[in-house]
PyMOL Python script that loads the backbone (N, CA, C, O; Angstrom):
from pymol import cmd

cmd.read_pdbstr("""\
ATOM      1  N   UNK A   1      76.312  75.684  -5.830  1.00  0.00           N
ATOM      2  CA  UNK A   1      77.044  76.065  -7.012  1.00  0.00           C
ATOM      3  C   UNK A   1      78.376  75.329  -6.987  1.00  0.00           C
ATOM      4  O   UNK A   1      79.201  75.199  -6.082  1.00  0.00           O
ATOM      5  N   UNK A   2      78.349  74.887  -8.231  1.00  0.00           N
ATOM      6  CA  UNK A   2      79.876  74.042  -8.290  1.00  0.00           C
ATOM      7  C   UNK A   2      80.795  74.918  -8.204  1.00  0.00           C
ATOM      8  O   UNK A   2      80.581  76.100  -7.936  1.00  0.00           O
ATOM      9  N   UNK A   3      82.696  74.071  -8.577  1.00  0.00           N
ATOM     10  CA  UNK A   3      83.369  74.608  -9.065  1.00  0.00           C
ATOM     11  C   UNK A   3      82.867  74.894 -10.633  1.00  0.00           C
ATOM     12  O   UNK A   3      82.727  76.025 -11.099  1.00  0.00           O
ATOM     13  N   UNK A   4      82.708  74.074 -11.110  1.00  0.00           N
ATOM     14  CA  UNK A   4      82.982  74.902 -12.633  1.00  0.00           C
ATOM     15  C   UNK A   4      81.625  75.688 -12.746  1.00  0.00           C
ATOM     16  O   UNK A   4      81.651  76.501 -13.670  1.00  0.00           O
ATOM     17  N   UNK A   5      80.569  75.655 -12.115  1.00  0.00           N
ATOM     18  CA  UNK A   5      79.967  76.538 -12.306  1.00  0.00           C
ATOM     19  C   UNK A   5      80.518  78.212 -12.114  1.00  0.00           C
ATOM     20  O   UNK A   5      80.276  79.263 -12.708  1.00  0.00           O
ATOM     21  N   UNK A   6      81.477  77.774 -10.821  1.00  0.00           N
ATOM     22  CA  UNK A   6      82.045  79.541 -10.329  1.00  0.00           C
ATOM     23  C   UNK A   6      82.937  79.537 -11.768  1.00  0.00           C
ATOM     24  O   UNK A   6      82.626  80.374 -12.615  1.00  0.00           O
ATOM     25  N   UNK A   7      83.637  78.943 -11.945  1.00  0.00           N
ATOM     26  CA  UNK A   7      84.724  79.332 -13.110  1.00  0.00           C
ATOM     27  C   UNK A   7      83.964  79.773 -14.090  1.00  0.00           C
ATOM     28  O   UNK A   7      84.644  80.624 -14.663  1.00  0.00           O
ATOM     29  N   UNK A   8      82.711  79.661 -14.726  1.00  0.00           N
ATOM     30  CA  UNK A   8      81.975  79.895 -15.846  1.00  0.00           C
ATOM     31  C   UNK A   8      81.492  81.272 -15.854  1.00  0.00           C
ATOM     32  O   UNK A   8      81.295  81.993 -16.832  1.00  0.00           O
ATOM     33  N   UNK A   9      81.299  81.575 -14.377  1.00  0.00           N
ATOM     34  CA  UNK A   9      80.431  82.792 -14.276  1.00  0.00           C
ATOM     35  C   UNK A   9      81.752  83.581 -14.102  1.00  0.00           C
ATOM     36  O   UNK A   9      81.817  84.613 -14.769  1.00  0.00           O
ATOM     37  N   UNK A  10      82.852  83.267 -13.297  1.00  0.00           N
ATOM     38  CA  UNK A  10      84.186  84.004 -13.597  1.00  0.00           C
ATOM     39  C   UNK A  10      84.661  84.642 -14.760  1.00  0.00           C
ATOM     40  O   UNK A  10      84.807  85.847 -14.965  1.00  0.00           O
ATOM     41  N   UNK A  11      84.918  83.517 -15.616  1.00  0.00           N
ATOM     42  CA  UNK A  11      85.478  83.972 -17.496  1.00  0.00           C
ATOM     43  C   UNK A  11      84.142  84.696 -17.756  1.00  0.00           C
ATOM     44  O   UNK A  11      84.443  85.648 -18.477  1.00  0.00           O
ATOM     45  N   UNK A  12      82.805  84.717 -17.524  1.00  0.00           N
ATOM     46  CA  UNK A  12      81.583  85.577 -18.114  1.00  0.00           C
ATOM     47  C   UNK A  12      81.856  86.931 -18.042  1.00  0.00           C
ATOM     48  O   UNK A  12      81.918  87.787 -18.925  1.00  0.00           O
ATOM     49  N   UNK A  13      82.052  86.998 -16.514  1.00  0.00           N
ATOM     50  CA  UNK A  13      82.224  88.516 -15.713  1.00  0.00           C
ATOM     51  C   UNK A  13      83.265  88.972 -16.581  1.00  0.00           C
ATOM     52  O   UNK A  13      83.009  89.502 -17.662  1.00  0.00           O
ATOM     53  N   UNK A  14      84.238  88.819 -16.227  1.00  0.00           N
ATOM     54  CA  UNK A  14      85.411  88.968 -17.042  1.00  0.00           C
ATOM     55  C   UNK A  14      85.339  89.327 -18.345  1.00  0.00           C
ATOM     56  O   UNK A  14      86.010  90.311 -18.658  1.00  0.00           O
ATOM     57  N   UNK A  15      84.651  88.746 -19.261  1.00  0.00           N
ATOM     58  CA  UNK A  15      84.666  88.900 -20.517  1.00  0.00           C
ATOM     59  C   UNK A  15      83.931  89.954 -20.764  1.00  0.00           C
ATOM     60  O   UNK A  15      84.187  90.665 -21.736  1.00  0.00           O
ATOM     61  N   UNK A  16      82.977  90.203 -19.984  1.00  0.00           N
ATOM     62  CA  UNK A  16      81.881  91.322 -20.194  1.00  0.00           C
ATOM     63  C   UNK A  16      82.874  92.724 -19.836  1.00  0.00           C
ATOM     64  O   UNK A  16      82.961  93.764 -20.488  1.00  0.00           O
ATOM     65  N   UNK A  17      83.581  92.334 -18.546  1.00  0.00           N
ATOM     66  CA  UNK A  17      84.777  93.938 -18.316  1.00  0.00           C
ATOM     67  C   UNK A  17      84.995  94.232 -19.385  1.00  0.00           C
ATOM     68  O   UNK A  17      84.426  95.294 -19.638  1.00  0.00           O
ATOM     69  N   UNK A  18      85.807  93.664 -20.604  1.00  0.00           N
ATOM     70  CA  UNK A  18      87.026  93.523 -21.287  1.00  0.00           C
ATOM     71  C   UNK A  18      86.002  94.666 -21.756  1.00  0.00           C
ATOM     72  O   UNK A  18      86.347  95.848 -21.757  1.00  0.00           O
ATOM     73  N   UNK A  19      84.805  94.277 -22.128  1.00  0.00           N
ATOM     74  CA  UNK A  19      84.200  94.789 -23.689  1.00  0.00           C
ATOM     75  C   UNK A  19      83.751  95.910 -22.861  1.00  0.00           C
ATOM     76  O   UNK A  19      84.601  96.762 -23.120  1.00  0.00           O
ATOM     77  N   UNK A  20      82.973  96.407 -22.063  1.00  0.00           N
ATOM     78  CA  UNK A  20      82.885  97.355 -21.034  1.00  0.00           C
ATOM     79  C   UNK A  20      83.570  98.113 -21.203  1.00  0.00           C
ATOM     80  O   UNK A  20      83.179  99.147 -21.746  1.00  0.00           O
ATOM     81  N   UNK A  21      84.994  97.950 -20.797  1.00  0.00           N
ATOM     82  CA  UNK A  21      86.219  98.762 -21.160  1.00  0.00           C
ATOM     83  C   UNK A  21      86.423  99.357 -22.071  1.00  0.00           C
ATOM     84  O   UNK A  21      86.270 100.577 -22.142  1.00  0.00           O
ATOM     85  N   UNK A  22      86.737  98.773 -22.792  1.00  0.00           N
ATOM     86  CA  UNK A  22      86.386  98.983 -24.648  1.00  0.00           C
ATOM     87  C   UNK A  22      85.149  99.770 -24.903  1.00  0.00           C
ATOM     88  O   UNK A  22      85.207 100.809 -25.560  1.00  0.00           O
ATOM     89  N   UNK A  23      84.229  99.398 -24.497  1.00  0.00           N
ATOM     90  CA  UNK A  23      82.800 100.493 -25.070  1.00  0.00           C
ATOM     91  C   UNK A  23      83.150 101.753 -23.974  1.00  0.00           C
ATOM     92  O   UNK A  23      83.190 102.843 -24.543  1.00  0.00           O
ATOM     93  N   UNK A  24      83.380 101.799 -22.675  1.00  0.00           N
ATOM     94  CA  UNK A  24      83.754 102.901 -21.863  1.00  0.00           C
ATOM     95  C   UNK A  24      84.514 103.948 -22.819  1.00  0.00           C
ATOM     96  O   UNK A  24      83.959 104.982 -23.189  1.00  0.00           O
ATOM     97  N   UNK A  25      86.164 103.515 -23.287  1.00  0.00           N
ATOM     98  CA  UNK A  25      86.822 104.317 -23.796  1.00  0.00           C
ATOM     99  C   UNK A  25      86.408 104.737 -24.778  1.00  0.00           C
ATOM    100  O   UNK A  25      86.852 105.822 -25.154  1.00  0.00           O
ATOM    101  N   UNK A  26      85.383 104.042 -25.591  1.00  0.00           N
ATOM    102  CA  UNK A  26      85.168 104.634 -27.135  1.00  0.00           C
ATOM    103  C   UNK A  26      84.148 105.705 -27.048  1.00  0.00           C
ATOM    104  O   UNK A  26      84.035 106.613 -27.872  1.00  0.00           O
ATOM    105  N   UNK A  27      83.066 105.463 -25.498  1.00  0.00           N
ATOM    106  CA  UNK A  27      82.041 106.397 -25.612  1.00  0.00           C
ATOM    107  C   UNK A  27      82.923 107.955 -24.579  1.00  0.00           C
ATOM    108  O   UNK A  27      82.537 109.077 -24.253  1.00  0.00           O
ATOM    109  N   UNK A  28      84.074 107.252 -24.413  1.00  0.00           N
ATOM    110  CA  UNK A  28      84.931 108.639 -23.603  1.00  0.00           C
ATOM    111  C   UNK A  28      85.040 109.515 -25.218  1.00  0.00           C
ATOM    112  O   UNK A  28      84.520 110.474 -25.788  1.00  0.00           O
ATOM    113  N   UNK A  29      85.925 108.612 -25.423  1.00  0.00           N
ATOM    114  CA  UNK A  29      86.675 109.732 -26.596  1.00  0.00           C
ATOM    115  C   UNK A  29      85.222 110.417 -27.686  1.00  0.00           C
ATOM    116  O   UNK A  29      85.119 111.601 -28.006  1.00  0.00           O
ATOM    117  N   UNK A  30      84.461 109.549 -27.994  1.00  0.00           N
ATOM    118  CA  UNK A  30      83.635 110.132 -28.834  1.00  0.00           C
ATOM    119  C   UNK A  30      82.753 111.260 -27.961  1.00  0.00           C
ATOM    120  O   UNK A  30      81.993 112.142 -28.362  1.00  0.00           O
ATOM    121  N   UNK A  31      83.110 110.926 -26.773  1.00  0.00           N
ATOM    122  CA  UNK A  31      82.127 112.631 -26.173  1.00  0.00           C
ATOM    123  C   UNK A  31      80.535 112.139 -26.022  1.00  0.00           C
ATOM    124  O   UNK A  31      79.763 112.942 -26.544  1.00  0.00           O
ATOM    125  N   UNK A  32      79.858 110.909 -25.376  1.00  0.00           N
ATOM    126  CA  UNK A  32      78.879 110.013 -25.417  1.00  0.00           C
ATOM    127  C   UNK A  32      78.683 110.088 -23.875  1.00  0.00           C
ATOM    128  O   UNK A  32      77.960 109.172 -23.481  1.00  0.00           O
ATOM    129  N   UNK A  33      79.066 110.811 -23.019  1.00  0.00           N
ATOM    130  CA  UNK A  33      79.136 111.022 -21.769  1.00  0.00           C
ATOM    131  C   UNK A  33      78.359 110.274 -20.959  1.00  0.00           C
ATOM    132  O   UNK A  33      78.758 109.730 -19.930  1.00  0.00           O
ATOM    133  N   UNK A  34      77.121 110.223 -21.445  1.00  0.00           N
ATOM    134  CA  UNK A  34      75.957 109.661 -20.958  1.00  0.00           C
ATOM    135  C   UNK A  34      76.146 108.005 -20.881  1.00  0.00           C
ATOM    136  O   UNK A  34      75.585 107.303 -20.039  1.00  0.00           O
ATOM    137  N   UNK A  35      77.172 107.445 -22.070  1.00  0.00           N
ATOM    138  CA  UNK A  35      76.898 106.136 -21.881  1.00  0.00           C
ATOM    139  C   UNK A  35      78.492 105.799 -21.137  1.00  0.00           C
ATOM    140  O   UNK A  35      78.856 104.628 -21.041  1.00  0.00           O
ATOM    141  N   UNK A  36      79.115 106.604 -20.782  1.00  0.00           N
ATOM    142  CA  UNK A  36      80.363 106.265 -20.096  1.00  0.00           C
ATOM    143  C   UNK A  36      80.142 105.550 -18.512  1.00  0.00           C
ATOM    144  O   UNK A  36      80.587 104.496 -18.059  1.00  0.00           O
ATOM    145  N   UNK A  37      79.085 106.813 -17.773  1.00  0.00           N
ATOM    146  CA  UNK A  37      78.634 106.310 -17.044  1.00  0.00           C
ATOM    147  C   UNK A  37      77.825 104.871 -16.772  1.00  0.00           C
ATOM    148  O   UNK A  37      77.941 104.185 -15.757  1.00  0.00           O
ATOM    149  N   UNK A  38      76.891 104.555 -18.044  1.00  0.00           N
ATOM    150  CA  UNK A  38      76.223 103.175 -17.424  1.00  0.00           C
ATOM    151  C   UNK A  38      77.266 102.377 -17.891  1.00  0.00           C
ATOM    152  O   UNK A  38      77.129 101.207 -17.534  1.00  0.00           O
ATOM    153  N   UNK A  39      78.146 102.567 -18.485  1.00  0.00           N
ATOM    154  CA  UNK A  39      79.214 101.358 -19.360  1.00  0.00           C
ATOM    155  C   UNK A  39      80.160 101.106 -17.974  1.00  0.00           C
ATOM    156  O   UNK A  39      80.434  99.950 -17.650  1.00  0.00           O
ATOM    157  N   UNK A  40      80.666 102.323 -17.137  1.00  0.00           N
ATOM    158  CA  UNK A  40      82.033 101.649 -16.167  1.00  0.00           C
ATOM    159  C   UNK A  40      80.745 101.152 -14.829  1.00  0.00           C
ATOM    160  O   UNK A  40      81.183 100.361 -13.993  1.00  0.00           O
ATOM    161  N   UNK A  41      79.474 101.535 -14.682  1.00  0.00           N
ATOM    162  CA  UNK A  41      78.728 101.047 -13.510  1.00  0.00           C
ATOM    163  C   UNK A  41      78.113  99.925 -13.825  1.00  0.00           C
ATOM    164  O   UNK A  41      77.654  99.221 -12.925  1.00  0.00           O
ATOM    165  N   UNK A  42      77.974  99.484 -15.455  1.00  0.00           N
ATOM    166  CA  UNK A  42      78.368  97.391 -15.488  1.00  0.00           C
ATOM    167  C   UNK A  42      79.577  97.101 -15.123  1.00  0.00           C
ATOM    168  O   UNK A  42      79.678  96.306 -14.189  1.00  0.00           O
ATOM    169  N   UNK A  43      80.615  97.555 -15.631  1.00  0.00           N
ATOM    170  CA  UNK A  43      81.748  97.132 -15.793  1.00  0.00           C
ATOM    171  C   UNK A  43      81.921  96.348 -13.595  1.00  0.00           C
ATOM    172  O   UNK A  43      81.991  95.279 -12.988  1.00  0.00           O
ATOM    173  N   UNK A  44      81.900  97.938 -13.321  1.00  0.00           N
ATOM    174  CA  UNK A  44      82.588  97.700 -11.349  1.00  0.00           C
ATOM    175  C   UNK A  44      81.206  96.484 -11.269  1.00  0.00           C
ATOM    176  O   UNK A  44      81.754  95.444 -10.902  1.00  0.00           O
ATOM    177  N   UNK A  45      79.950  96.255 -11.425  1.00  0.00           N
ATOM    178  CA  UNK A  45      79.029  95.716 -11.058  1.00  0.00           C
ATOM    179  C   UNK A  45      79.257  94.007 -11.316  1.00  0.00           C
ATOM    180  O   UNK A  45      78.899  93.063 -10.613  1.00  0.00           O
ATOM    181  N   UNK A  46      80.136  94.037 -12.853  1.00  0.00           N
ATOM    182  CA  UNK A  46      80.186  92.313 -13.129  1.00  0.00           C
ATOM    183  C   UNK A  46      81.776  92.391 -12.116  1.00  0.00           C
ATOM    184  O   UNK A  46      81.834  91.379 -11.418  1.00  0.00           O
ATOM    185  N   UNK A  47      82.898  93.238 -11.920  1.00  0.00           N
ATOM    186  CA  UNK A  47      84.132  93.021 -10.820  1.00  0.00           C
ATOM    187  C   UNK A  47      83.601  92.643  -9.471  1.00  0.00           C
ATOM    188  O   UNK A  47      84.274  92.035  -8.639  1.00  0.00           O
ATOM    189  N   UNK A  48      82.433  93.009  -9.303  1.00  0.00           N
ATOM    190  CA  UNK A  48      82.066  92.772  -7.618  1.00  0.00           C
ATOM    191  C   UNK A  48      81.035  90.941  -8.120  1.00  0.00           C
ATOM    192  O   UNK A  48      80.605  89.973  -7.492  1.00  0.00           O
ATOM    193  N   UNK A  49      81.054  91.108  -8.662  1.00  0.00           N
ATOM    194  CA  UNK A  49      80.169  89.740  -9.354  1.00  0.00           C
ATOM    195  C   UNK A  49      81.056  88.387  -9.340  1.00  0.00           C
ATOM    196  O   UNK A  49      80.836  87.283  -8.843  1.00  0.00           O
ATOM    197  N   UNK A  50      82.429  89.040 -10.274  1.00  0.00           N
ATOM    198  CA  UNK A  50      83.437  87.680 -10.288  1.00  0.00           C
ATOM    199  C   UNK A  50      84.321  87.897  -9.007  1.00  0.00           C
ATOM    200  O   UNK A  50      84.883  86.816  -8.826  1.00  0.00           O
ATOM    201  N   UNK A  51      84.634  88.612  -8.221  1.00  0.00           N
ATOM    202  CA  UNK A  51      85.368  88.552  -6.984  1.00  0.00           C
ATOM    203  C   UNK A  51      84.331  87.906  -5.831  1.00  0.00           C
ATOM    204  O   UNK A  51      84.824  87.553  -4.760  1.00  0.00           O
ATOM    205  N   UNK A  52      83.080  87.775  -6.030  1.00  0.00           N
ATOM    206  CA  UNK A  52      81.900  87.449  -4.790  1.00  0.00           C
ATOM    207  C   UNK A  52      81.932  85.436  -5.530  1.00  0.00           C
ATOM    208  O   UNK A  52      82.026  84.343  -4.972  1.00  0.00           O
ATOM    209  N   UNK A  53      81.864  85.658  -6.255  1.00  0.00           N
ATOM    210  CA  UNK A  53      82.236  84.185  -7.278  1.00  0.00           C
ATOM    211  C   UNK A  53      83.387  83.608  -6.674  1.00  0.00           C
ATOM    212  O   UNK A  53      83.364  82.666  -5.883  1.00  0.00           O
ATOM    213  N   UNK A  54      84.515  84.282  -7.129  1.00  0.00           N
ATOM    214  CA  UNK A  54      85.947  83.548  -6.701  1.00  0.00           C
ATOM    215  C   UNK A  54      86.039  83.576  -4.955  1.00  0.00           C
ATOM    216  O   UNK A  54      86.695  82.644  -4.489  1.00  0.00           O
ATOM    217  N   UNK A  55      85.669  84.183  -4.330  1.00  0.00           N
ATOM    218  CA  UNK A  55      85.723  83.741  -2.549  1.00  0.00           C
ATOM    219  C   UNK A  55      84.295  82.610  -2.508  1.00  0.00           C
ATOM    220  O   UNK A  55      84.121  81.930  -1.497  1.00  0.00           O
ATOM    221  N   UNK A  56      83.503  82.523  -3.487  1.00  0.00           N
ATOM    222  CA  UNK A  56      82.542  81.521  -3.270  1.00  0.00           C
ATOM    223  C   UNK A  56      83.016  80.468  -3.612  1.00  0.00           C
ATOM    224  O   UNK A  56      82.720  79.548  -2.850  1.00  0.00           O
ATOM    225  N   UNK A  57      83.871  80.101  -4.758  1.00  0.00           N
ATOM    226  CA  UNK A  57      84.712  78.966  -5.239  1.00  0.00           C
ATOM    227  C   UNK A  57      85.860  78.371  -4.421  1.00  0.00           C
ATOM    228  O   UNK A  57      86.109  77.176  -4.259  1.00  0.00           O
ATOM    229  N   UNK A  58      86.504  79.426  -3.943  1.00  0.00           N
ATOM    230  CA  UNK A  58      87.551  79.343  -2.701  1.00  0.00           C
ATOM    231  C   UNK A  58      87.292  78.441  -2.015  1.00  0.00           C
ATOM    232  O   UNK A  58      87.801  77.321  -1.973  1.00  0.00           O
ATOM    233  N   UNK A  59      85.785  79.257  -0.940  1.00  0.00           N
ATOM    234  CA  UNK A  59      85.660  78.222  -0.233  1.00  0.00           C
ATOM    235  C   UNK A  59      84.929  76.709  -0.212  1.00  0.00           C
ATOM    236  O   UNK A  59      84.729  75.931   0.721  1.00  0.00           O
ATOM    237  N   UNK A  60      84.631  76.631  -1.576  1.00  0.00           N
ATOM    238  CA  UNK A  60      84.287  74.956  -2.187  1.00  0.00           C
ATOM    239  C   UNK A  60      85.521  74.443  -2.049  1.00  0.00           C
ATOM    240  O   UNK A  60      85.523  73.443  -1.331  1.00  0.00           O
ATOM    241  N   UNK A  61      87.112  74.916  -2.689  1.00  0.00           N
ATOM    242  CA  UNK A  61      87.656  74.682  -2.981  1.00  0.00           C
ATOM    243  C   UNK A  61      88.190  73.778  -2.219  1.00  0.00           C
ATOM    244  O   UNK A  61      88.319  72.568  -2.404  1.00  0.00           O
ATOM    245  N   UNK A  62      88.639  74.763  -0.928  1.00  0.00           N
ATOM    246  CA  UNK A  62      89.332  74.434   0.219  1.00  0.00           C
ATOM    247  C   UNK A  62      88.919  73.478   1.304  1.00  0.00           C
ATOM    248  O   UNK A  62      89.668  72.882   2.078  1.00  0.00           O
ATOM    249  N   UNK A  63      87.032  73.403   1.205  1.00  0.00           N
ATOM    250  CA  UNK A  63      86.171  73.017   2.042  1.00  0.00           C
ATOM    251  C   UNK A  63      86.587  71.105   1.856  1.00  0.00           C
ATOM    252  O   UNK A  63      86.913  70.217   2.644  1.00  0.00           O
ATOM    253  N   UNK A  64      86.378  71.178   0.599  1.00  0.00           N
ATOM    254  CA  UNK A  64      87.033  69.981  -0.394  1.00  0.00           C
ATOM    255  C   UNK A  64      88.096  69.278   0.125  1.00  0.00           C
ATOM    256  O   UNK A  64      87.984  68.052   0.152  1.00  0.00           O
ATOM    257  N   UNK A  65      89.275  69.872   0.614  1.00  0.00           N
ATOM    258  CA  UNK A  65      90.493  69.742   0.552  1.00  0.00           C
ATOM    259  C   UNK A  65      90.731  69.069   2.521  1.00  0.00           C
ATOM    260  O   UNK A  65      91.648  68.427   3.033  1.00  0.00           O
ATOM    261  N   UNK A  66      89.797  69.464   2.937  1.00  0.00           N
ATOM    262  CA  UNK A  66      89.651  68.810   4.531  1.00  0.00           C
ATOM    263  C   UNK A  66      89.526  67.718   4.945  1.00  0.00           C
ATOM    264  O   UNK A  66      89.443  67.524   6.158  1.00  0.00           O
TER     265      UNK A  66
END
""", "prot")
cmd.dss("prot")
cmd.show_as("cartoon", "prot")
cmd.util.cbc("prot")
cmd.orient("prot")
């Protein structure tokens, strides 16, 4: 996996939180209980996704740099 491949799947993860977030709070407040739960267990699932990404890019990065 390249660099810009990690960066791609980075901004993905990421982008998917944002909206995650956003659908989390809306199914909080509307009282949707049921989908709060699968909405924040994508959400932590794509954070462990782009943080396993960015120490994978790291060490391209650095490996590079030797």
């Amino acid at each position: 996996m390249g660099k810009k491949t990690c960066w791609a799947i980075i901004i993905f993860t990421i982008s998917v939180n944002v909206v995650m977030l956003q659908w989390t709070i809306e199914a909080f407040l509307g009282r949707d209980n049921e989908f709060v739960l699968i909405y924040s267990g994508i959400g932590i699932v794509m954070a462990f996704v782009a943080f396993l990404t960015y120490w994978n890019w790291r060490k391209i990065e650095y490996k590079e740099d030797k």
